[in-house]
N, C-alpha and C positions, 0 to 999 in steps of 0.2 A: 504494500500500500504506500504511498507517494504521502507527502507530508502535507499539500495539498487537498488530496481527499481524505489522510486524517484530521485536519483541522476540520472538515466539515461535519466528521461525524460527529465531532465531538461538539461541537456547535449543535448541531442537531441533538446530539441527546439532552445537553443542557437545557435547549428549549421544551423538550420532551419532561423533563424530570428525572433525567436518568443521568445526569452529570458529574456525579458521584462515582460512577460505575465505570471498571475499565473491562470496557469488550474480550472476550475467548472467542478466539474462531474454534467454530463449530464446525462448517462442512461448508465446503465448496461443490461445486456440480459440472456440469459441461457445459454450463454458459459464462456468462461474462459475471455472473452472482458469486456473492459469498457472503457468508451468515457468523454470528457472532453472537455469543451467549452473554446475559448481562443478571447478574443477582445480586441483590440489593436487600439483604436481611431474608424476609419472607418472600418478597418482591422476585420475579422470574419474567425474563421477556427476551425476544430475539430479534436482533436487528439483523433487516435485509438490507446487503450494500448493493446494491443494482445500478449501475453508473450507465446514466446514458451518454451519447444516443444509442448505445445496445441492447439496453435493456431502456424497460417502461414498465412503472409498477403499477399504475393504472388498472388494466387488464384483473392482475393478481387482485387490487382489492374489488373490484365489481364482482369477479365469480367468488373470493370470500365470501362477497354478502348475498349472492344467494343460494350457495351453500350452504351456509347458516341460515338463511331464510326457510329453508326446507327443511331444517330437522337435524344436514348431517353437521358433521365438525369439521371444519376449515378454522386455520385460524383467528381469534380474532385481533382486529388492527386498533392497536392504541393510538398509534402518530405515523406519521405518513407525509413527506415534500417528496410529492413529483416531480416537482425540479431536479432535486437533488439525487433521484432514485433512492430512495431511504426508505423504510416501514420498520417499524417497532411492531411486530407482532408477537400473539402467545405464543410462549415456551411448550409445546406439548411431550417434552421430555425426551429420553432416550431409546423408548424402544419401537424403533422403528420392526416392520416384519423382517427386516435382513437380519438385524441382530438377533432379534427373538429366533429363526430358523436357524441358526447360527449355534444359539443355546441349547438348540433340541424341541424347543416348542410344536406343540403338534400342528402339523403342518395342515390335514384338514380340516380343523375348528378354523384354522385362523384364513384359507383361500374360505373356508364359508362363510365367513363375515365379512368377506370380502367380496363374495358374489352377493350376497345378499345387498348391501351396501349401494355396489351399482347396480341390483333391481331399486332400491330406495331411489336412488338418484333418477333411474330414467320413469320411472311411474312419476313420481314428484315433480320433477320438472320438462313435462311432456310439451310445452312451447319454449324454448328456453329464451333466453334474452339477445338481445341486438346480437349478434355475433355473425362475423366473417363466414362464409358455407365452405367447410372441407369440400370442395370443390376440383373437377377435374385439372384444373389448373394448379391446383399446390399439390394434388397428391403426384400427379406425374413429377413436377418439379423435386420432391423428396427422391421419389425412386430413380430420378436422373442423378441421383449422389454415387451410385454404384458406380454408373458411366461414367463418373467425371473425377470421381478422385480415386477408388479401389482401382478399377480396371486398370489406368497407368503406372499407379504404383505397382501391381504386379506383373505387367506385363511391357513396364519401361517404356510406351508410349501411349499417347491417347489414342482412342479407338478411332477409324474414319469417321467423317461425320456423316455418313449413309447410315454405317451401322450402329451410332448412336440414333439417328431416325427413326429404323427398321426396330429398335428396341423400345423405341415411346411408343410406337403402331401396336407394339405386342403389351403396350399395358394400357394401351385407350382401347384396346379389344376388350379385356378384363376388366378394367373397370368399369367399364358401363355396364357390366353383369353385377358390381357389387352394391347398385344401389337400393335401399330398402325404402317401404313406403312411407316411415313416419320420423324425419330428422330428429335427432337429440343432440344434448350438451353431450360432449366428446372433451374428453380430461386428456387425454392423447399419451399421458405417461402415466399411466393405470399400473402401475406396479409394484413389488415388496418393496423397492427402495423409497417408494413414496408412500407409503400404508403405514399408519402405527397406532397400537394398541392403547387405547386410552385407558386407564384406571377410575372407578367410579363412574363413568358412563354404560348407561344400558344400549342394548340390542346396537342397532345399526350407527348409535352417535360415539359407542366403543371406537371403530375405527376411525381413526383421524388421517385427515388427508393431505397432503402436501402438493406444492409444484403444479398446477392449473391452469399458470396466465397462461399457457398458450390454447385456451383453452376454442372450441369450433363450436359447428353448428354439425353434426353430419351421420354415418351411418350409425348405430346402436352395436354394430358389430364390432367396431374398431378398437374399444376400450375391453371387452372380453378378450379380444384375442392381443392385447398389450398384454395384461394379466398372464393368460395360459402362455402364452408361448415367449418366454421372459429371455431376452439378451445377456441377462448375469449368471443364471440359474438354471439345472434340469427341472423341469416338472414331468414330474412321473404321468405318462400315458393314461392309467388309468385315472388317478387325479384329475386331469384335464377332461376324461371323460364326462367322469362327475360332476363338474362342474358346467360344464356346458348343457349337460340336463338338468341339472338344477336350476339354472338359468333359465333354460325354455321352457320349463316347467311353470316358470311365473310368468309367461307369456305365451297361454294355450292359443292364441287368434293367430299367431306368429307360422309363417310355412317355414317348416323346419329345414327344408330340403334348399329353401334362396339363404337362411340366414345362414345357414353352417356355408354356404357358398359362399356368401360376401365377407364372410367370417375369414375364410380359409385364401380368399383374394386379399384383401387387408393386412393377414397378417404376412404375405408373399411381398406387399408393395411396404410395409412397414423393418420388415428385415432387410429386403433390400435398401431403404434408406436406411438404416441404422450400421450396416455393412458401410458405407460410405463415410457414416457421420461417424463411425470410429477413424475410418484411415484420416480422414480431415482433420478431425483432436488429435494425430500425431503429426502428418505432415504440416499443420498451418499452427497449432496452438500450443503445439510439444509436450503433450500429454499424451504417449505411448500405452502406457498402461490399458487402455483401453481396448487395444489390439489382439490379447487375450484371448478376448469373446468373442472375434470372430469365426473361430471355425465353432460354435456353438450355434453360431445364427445361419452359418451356411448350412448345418445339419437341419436344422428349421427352416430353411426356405426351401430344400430340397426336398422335403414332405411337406409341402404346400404346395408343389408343384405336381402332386399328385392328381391336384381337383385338373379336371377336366378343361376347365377355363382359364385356364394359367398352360395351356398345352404351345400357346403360339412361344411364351415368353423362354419355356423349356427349351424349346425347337433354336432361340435365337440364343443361348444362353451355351449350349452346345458347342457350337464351333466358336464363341466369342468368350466366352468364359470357360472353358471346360473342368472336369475336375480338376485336374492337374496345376488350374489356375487360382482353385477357389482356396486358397491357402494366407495364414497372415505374412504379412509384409514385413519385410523385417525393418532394421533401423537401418539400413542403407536406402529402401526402398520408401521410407515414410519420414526422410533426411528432407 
């Protein structure tokens, strides 16, 4: 941190009532954020540093409050300069679902308060608010991260630009099969690293939520299949099962046979962005660590490419990525 934006924060917290208090970083993420722990006697709160123009904490406190507005737990915002990218929000402590799986915690009690959770969210919030439409235009732009930073790092040059073309054609084919009939709030990082088990809250306001602003307007499938088919973690097959009929279980009007489709498209066009937007956090932000998990997601998109509707994307994926290529990058290649 630059002495700069520490004079600010601290400015800011003064104004806040927290001036007293010298910030612990807490956790940083794969954006431009970083968070900072602040205790003050009894007193507990967490400051977001979000520096724009990268970030915009805006977004984060509107879908806070209607989160909260519906019942579940998002946290809430004590103080807040948009200008400054800043939010003083509640402290929901340390046990995230990573740590707790981590522990030994049982793993299906806590994906069921989890599926449960997002049935709460999308019955609850069945119009959602002003929001941007996950749209065929940003979700192709994600899954061009594959084309544009993985493929050169592993194969030392950029792909022609036919065959980056020839590879949007094979996901505007697909995606126009994944759309379902009734838009919802789409959390977009639905997952254990953003899920934590609250203490003294019941049923579905247990689970507390994290990480949102980017939050959309768009299919109901997108946010189950973040969950099931996780970038850090194995989830066991038959878990994933279960869960996804538990899911469709609280949505008997629901045709099962489109949404496990749009489900199974989603999470094909979400691993492949997320295949990219790791090699990117090594090559551009130099945070490697992240490169890991990608032969995790490549095992994950390779059984998404099972569904039928994902058969062009396979077809192009073949001669332009082959196995051979679907391997992490090393630090030469992510230099």
């Amino acid at each position: 941190m630059d002495g700069e934006r520490e004079a600010a924060i601290a400015e800011f917290l003064a104004a806040s009532g927290w001036g007293a208090t010298q910030p612990t970083p807490l956790a940083a993420d794969a954006s431009f954020r970083r968070y900072y722990r602040l205790i003050d006697g009894d007193r507990r709160a967490v400051l977001m540093d979000a520096p724009p123009p990268h970030e915009d904490v805006r977004p984060y406190v509107a879908i806070a409050g209607t989160l909260r507005g519906h019942g579940l737990s998002a946290p809430e915002i004590f103080a807040e300069d948009a200008a400054l990218g800043m939010l003083l929000i509640e402290d929901f402590g340390d046990d995230t679902y990573t740590r707790l799986l981590a522990r030994g915690a049982d793993e299906t009690e806590l994906y069921t308060l989890a599926i449960d959770t997002l049935i709460a969210l999308q019955r609850a919030i069945a119009a959602p608010p002003v929001l941007p439409a996950y749209d065929e235009a940003t979700l192709l732009g994600e899954a061009a991260l594959l084309v544009d930073w993985y493929a050169p790092s592993v194969l030392g040059a950029p792909l022609p630009a036919g065959a980056r073309d020839d590879y949007l054609d094979a996901w505007r084919e697909a995606l126009s099969l994944a759309a379902l009939p009734a838009p919802t709030l789409v959390l977009r990082d639905y997952h254990v690293d953003n899920l934590m088990l609250l203490e003294g809250r019941a049923g579905v306001r247990s689970c507390g939520l994290l990480d949102f602003q980017d939050a959309l307007c768009g299919p109901a499938s997108y946010d189950l299949a973040s969950l099931l088919e996780d970038a850090r973690r194995d989830v066991p097959a038959a878990l994933r099962e279960a869960m996804m009929d538990r899911y469709l279980a609280a949505f008997p009007a629901l045709d099962r046979a489109l949404f496990r489709r749009s489900a199974a498209i989603l999470a094909a066009q979400r691993n492949a962005k997320i295949i990219g937007i790791f090699t990117r956090l090594a090559r551009r932000d130099g945070k490697p660590h992240y490169l890991g998990h990608i032969p995790r997601v490549w095992r994950l998109l390779e059984a998404d490419l099972r569904e039928p509707a994902l058969r062009p994307l396979a077809n192009w994926l073949e001669p332009h990525l082959p196995p051979a290529a679907r391997r992490v990058p090393d630090r030469r290649d992510a230099a």
